[in-house]
C-alpha positions in Angstrom: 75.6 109.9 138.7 71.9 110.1 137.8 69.4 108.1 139.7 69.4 104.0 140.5 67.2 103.5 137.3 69.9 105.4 135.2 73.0 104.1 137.6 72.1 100.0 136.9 73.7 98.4 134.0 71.6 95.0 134.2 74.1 92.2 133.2 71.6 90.9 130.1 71.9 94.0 128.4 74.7 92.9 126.2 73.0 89.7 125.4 75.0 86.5 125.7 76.0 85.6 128.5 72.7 86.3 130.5 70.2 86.1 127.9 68.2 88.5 125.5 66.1 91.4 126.9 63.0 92.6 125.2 62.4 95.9 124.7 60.7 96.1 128.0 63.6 95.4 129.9 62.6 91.9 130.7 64.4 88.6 129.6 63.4 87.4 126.7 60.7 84.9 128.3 61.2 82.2 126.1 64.9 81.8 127.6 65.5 79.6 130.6 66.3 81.9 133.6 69.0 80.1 135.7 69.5 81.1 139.4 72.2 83.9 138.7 69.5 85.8 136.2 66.6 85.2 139.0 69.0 87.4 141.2 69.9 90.1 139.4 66.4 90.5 138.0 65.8 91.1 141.5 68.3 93.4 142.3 67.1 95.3 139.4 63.6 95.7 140.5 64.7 96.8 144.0 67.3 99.3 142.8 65.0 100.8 140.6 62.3 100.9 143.3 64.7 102.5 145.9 64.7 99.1 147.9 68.3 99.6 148.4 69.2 97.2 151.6 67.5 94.1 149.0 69.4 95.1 145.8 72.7 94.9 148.2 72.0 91.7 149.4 70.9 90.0 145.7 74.1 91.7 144.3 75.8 89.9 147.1 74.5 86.8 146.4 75.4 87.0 142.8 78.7 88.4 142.9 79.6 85.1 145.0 77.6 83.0 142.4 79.4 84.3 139.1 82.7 84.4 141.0 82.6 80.3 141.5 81.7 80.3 137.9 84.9 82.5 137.7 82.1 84.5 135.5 84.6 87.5 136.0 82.1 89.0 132.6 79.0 89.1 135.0 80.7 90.1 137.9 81.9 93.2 136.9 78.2 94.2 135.3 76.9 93.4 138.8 79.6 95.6 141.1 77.7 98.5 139.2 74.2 98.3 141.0 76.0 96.9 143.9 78.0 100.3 144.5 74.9 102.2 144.1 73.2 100.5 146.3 75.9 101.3 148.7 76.2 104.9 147.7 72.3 105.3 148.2 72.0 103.6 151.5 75.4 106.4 152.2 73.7 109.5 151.2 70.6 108.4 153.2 72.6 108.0 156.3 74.4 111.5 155.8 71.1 113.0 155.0 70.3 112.0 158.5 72.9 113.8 159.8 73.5 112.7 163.0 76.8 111.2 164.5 76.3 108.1 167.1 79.2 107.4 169.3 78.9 103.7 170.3 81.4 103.0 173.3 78.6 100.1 174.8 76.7 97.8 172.4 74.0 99.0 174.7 74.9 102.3 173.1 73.2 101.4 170.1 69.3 103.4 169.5 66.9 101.1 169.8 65.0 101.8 167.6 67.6 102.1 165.2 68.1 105.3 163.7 70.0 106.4 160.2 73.1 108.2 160.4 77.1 107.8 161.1 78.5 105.4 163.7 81.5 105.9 165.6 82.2 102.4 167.5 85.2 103.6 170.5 87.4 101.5 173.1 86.6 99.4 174.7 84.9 98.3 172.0 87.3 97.2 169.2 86.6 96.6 165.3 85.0 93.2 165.6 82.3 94.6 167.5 81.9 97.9 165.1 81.5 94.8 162.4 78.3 93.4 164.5 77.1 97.3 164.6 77.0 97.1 160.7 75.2 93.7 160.4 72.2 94.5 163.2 71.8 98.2 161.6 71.5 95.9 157.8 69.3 93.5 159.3 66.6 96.0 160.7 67.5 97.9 157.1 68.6 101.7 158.9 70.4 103.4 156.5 73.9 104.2 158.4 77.9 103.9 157.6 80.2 102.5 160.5 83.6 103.3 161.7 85.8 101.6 164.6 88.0 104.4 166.4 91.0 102.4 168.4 92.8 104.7 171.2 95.1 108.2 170.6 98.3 107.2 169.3 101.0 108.6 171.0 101.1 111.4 168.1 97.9 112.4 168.3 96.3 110.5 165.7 93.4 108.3 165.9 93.5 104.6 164.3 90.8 103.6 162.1 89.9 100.4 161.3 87.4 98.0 160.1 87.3 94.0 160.0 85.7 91.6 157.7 85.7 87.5 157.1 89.7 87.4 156.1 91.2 90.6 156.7 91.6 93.3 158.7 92.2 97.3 157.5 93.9 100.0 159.4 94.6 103.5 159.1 95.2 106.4 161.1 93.7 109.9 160.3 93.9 113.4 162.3 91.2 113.9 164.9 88.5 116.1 163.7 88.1 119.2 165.4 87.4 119.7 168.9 89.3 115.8 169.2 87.7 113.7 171.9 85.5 116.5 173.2 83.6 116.3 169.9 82.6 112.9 170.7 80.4 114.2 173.7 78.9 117.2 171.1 78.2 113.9 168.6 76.4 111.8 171.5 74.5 114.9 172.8 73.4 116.0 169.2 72.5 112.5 167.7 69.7 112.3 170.8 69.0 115.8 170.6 67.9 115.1 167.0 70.6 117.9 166.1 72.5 117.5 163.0 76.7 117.5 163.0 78.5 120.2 161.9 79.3 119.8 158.1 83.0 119.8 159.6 82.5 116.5 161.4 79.9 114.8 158.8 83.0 115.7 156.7 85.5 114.1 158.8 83.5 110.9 159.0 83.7 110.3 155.1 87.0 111.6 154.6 88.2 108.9 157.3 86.3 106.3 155.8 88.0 107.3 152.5 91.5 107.0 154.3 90.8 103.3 155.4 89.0 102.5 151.8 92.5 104.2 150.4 94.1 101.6 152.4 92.9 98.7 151.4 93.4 99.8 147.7 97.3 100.2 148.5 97.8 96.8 149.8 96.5 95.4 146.5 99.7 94.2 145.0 99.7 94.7 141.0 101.5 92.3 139.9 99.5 89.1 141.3 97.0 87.5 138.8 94.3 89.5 137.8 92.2 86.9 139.6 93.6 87.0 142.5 93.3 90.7 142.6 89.5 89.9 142.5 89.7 88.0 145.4 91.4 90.2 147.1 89.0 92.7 146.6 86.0 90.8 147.2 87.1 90.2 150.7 88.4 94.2 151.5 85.2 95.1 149.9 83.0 92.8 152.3 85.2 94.3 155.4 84.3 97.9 154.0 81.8 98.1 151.8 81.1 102.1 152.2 84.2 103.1 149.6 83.5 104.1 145.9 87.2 103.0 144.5 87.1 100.0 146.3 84.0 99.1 144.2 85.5 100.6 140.8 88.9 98.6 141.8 87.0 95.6 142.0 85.5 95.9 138.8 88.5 96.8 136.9 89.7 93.8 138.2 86.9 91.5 136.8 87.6 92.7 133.5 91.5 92.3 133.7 90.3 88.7 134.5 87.9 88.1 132.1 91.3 88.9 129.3 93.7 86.4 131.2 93.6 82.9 131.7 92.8 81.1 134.5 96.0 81.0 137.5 97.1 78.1 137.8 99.2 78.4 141.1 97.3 79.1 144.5 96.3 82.2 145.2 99.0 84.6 148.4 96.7 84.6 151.1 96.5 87.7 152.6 97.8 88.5 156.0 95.3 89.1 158.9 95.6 91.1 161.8 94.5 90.1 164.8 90.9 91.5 165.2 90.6 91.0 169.0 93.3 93.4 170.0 93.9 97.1 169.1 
């Protein structure tokens, strides 16, 4: 994909539903802007300016906003710049290159510094969860993973916790197992990048718990409620690409059926105080 000016698709530019936009880009200023415009013209100005951290958080906004419109039209125009915010914020933290193991909230840089986060026991996935939101607030570039303990074949749980639901997985180790979690510590302070063979493992494990999430979707349920769904395994994981391009397949499923009448399956929750 090109860059964020290229990768937006502001949600005026069909006309209708937002508004008219002149040839400059801009809404036509003789339209009345509502609320839901106001943020998305923001998010496009901050996308386009490589203000990544504030086109997330209006895209937030007005993905919630257009959902209790059930404006399932809009919100699929606005999980496009959303994602790329979230793939840019990605790149920047891989371009950093370092690997933080995080097994005390103590362990955290101060000051914050870009790059991969591995939060381990005794630290479970709420707390990897609070890592995210204090790396966002002080806007450092950086993707987050909780590691639970071994399993007794060897493999290492994964998992990551939002508002409503909790997502699991387990992956292989990456090379060098929990010796390389020493190398990552030692290297991130050292201002030494990974090894493209760990940097590696860190995205292809966030793609196995992203992959996880997708598979607990269940097909048949309202297109709607899919949306939901989404929303809410999105929000617990926001650093996966299909999540993002399930979410707005969804949205336009929606937007073609009519509204559900009967209440929506809730989805199960794990326990996210425990392992």
């Amino acid at each position: 994909m090109g860059g964020p000016s290229e990768a937006i698709e502001h949600p005026r530019a069909s006309g209708g539903a937002l508004g008219e936009i002149s040839e400059g880009g801009h809404a036509d200023p003789g339209l009345a802007m509502t609320p839901l415009d106001a943020e998305m013209e923001r998010a496009s100005e901050a996308l386009v300016a490589c203000r990544y951290f504030e086109a997330e958080r209006a895209c937030v906004r007005a993905l919630h906003e257009a959902r209790r419109a059930n404006d399932f039209e809009r919100m699929a125009r606005i999980v496009l710049p959303l994602q790329e915010a979230r793939r840019q914020k990605r790149q920047l933290a891989l371009d950093a290159g370092a690997i933080h193991v995080i097994r005390d909230l103590r362990d955290v840089p101060r000051p914050a510094r870009a790059g991969f986060y591995l939060v381990c026991p005794p630290l479970i996935g709420l707390d990897a969860r609070r890592v995210r939101e204090q790396l966002d607030a002080a806007q450092v570039p950086a993707m987050v993973l909780a590691r639970e303990p071994t399993t007794r074949a060897g493999q290492w749980p994964i998992v990551s916790v939002g508002d409503e639901v909790v997502v699991r997985t387990r992956v292989a180790p990456p090379e060098g197992g929990d010796d390389s979690l020493d190398i990552w510590t030692r290297g991130a302070f050292a201002g030494e990048r990974a090894s493209a063979a760990h940097l590696a493992w860190f995205l292809a494990a966030g793609e196995a718990l992203g992959d996880e999430a997708i598979a607990r979707i269940k097909a048949n349920e309202p297109a709607a409620h899919r949306v939901d769904d989404l929303m809410e395994f999105v929000a617990a994981f926001p650093d996966h690409e299909k999540l993002h391009q399930r979410l707005e397949e969804a949205c336009r499923a929606a937007m073609r059926e009519p509204t559900p009448e009967r209440a929506r399956r809730r989805p199960v929750v794990d326990d996210p105080y425990s392992f």
